[in-house]
N, C-alpha and C positions, 0 to 999 in steps of 0.2 A: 548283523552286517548287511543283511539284505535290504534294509529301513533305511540304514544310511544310505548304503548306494542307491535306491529308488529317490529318496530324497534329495541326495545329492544332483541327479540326471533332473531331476522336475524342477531344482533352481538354476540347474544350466538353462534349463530351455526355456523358462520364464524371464530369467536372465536374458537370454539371448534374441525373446521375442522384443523386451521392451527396449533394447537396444536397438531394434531395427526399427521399429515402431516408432518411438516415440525423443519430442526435443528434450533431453537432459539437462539443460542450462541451468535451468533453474536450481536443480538437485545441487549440480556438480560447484557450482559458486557459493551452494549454503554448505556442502561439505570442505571447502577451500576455507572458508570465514571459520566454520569453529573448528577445524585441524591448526589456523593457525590461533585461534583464540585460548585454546587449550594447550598449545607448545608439543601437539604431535603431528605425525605426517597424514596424510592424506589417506592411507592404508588403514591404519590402526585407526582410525575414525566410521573409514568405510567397515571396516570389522565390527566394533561398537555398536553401528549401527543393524548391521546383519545381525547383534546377537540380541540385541532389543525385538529386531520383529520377529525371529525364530522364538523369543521368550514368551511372547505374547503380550509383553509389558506394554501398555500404552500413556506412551507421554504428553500427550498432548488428547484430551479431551473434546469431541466432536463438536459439542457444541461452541466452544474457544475461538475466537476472531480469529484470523488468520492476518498474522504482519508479514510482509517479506521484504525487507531490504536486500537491494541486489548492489554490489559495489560496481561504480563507473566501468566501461570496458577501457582499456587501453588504445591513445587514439581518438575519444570520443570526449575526453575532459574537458574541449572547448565551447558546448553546448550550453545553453543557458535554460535549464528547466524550470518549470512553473507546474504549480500543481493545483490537479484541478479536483471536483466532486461527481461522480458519477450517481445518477439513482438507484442503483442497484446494488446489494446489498449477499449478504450469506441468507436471508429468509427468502429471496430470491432463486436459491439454488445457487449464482456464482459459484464460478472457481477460478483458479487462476488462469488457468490454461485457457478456457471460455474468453474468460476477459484478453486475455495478452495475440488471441486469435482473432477474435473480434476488432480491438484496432486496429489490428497489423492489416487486415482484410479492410476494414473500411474507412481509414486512415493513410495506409502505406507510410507507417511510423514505423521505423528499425525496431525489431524486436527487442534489441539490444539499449535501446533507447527508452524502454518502458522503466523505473522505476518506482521506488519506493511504493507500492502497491499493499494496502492499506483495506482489508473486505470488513466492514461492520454489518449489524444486521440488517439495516437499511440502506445504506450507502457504502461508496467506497471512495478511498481518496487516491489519486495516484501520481505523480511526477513524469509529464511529457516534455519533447522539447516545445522552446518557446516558441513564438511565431510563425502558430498554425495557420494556413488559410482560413479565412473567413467560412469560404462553404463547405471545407470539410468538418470545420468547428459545427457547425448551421448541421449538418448530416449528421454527426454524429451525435445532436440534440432529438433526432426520431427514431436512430439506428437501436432495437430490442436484442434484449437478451433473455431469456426464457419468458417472454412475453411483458418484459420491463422494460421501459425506455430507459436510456441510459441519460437524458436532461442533462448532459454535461455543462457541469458550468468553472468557469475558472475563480482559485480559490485567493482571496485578499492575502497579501500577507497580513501577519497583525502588528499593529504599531505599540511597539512594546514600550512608546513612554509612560511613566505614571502619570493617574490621574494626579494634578498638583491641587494645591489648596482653592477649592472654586470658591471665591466669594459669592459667589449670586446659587443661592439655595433657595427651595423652596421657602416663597413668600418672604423673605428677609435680605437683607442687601447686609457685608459686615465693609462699616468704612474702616479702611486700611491702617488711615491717620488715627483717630483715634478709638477704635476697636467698637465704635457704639454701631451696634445695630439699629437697621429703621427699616419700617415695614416700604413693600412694593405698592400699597395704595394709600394717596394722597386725598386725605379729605379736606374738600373747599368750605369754605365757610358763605 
């Protein structure tokens, strides 16, 4: 009984430190997403989860990319985001917290505002809104993160039509009319 209750008091207070401490946001919208992805409440998720790190069981492998989708806030669905590429990466050291700090501080981008945040080993992709200043874009192309610039560049959309039938292929033209190929050089006589 006495394991339990010391245990029990050392996750109150660890509990209760990182509640004063620290922005939950992030946690508290990906435990909302899969409570309702899974058809339970909020509670019985939070539970699940308590009984994963008490198990010691780890789901998710250290070295694993890190995705987060965070859903629009309420209020802010009129925003038109674009996403861009950052140079910094998980071999970086990145974290989320680092990066969603870093903007907000050298940007004055809503926190709220950050999405789709995407850490690969080298880079990272993320969704801001659209129609950043010029120099804070410009600023945030020398602004470091563990001694990485973060090169921000904005990301193309990609033009998803297909490639169609190119007639002009290497070295050979096909005419349309009647399907005869003829080479692209023309020898005079």
């Amino acid at each position: 009984m006495l394991d339990n209750l010391t245990e029990g008091t050392l996750l109150k207070n660890c509990v209760q430190q990182i509640l004063t401490n620290e922005d939950l946001l992030i946690q508290r919208n990906s435990i909302k997403t899969l409570a309702i992805e899974l058809g339970i409440d909020s509670l019985e998720c939070a539970s699940a989860l308590l009984y994963l790190l008490q198990s010691g069981k780890h789901i998710i492998p250290v070295e694993q990319k890190i995705t987060l989708t965070l859903p629009p806030v309420i209020g802010q669905l009129n925003i038109k985001m674009v996403r861009y590429r950052l140079a910094v990466g998980s071999k970086h050291k990145l974290t989320l917290d680092a990066l969603k700090r870093v903007l907000v501080e050298e940007s004055g981008v809503d926190k709220n505002n950050i999405h789709n945040i995407n850490i690969q080993d080298l880079y990272t992709l993320v969704d801001l809104p659209d129609e950043m200043p010029l120099d804070i874009f410009q600023h945030l192309k020398t602004v470091e993160i563990n001694q990485q610039k973060l090169d921000i560049r904005r990301v193309k959309a990609r033009n998803n039509k297909k490639r169609g039938n190119n007639h002009y292929r290497r070295g050979r033209h096909t005419n349309t009319k009647s399907g005869n190929k003829t080479s692209d050089h023309v020898i005079s006589n």
